[in-house]
N, C-alpha and C positions, 0 to 999 in steps of 0.2 A: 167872276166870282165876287161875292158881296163882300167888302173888306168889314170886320168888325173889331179892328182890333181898339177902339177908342171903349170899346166895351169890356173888354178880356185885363183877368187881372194883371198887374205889373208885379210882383212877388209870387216865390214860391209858397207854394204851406206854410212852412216849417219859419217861414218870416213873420207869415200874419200871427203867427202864434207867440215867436217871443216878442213883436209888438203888444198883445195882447195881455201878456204875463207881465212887462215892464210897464207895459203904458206910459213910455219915452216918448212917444210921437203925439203930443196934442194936435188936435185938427190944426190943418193951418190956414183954414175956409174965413178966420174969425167969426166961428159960433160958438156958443157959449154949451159948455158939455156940464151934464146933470152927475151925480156922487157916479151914478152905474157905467157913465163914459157915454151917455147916448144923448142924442139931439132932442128936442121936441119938434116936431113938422109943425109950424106956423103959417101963415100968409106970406112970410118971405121963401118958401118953399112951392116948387109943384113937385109932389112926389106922383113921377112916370113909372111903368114895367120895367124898364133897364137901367133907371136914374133918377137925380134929383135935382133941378133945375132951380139952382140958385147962382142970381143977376143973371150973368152972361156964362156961367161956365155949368158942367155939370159935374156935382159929385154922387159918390156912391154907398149905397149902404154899403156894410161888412161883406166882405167876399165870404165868409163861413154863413150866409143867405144866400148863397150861391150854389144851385144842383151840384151837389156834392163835392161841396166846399173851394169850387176853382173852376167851373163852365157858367152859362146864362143863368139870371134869375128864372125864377117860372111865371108864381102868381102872387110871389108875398107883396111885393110892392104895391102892386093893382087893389088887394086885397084893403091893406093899410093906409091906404088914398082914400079906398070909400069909409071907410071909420073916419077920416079925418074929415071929409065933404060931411059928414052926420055929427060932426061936436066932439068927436071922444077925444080924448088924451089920448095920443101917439107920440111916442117916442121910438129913435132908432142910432144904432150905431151905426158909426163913417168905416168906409175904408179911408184908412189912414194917409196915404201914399198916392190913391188914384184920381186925375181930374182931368177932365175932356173939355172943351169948348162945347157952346151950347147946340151950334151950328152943325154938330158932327151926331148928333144923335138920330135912329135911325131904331124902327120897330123892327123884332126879329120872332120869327113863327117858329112857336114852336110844336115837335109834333108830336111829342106825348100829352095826356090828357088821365085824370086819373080823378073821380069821384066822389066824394066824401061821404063821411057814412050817415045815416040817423043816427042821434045821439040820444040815449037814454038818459029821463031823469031820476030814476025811482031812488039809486044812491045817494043822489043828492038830497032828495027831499024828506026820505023817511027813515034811514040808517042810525043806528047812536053807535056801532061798533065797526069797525074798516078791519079789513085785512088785503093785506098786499098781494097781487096774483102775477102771475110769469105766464107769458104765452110764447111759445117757438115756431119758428118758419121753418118748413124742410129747404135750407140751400141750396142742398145738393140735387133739387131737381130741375129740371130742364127749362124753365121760365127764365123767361129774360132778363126780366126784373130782379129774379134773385141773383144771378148771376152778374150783374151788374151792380146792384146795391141789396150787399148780404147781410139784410137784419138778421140774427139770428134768434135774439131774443128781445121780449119790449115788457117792461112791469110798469106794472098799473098800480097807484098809490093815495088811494082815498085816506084821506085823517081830518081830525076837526082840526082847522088854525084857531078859534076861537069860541069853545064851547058856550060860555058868557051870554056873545053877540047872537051864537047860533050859525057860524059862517063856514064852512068845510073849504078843503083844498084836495086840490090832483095834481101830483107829478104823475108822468109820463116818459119815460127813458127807453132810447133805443141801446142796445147792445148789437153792434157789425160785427161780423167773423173778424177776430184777431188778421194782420197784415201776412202772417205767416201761416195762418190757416187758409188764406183768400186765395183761390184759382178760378177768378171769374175772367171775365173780357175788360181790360185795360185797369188803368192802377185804382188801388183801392180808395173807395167815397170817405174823403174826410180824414185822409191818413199821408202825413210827410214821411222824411226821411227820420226825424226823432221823434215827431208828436201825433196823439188821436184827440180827433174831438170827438167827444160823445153830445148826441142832441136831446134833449130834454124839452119838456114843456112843461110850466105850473100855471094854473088858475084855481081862481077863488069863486065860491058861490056863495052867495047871503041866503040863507033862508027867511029870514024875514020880509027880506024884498021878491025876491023868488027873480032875481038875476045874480048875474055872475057879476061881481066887482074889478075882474080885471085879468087877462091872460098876459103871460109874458114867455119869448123862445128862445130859450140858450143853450150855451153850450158848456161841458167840462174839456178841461185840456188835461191829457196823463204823457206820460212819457210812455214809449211804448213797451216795454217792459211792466209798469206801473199799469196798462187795460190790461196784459195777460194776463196778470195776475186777476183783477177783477172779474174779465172773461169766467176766467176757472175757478172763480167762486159761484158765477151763477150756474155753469156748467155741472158743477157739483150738488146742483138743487138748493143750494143757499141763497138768500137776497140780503145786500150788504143794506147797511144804512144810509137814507136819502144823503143826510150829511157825510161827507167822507173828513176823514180830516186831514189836513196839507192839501186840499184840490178845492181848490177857486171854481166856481162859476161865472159865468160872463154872460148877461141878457145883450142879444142882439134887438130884442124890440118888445115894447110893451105895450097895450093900447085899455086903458082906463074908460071907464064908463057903465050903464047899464048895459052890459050885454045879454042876449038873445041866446039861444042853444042853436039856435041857426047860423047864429055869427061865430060862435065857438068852434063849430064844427066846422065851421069853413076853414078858418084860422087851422085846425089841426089838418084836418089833409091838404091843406098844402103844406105848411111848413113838414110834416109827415106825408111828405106826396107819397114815397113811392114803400111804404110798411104797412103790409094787405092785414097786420093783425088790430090795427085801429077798429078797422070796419069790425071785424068778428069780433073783436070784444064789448063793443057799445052796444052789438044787435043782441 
């Protein structure tokens, strides 16, 4: 059997997250981290699928880039190499804790596969008014996907960031079945013994340029009591506000430049691999 364990994280959840929250653990790679805690990928970098190949050793991005927050990467890495091979600003954040020799690195197949959607422009380009929409996934039905990673809900959040320059924004937020609503196959995506991360996406469009200025993938940390609650406000047909207040967000990675709708869309189903309401709401 193929050993991988130079790949597989070295903490549980519930660790990477109060590293996360303290931000006690400066890298100890000696690179130099930006205000948001993340790298820039340079020439002293090959950022690979499973890793990041600097000198002789390899480190990692964040395990929370990780299929559901603690098994293999998928495709972000691959994804965010080719931004870097094309000039854009990429940034990413380390796992704190994890580092392998270079010599142990090793490609690993994987076998799901999941397609991103076409992305409409027409909000972007010709809107002066946003309103915020909620779309739900039935859970409770017999796909595998859902019963394995239980989005239940995902809001979509068009606003201008800068009416001035002419520049709009979109969050993007997944809501999982609470830990104690979750009766899928094995433990729940993105959930410790105290904390949930919820995964989010924002990017910018310029309309004047008629590209996007910049995507970036994060995450919130709540305590678990703190997403029920949240849970059951959207549950109750209400959408709270983007801003929460007392909860931090944390960018796992952001890549600056003229982007493409083709490049956007990539970027969202993967880091949204497996939330089939991407696709339905873009078409």
């Amino acid at each position: 059997m193929e050993n991988n364990k130079w790949n597989e994280v070295s903490k549980p959840f519930d660790e990477y997250v109060y590293e996360l929250i303290s931000h006690k653990n400066k890298n100890s790679f000696h690179v130099n981290e930006n205000d948001d805690g993340m790298i820039e990928i340079s020439d002293s970098f090959e950022l690979k699928k499973h890793a990041i190949v600097f000198n002789d050793e390899l480190i990692f991005p964040h395990a929370l880039l990780r299929r559901n927050g603690r098994d293999n990467f998928v495709n972000i890495n691959s994804l965010l190499s080719r931004f870097v091979n094309n000039d854009y600003k990429v940034t990413i954040r380390l796992d704190p804790f994890k580092k392998s020799l270079k010599s142990e690195y090793q490609e690993i197949i994987e076998m799901s596969t999941w397609y991103g959607p076409d992305f409409s422009n027409s909000i972007l380009t010709t809107a002066q008014k946003f309103t915020p929409s909620i779309k739900f996934t039935n859970v409770e039905s017999d796909e595998i996907t859902m019963l394995t990673y239980p989005v239940k809900y995902t809001i979509f959040r068009p606003s201008w960031l800068d009416k001035k320059l002419n520049i709009i924004q979109f969050y993007i937020e997944e809501l999982l079945l609470p830990d104690s609503q979750y009766h899928g196959f094995g433990s729940e995506p993105y959930t410790g013994e105290e904390f949930v991360a919820q995964k989010f996406v924002h990017f910018a469009f310029d309309r004047n340029e008629n590209s996007f200025a910049h995507i970036d993938g994060a995450i919130r940390i709540f305590r678990k009591n703190e997403y029920e609650e949240l849970f059951s406000t959207v549950q109750k047909g209400k959408i709270y506000n983007q801003h929460i207040p007392g909860v931090k967000r944390y960018k796992l990675f952001k890549v600056e430049g003229k982007l493409t709708l083709d490049d956007i869309s990539l970027i969202l189903s993967d880091y949204l691999m497996y939330n089939p309401l991407i696709k339905e709401y873009f078409e």
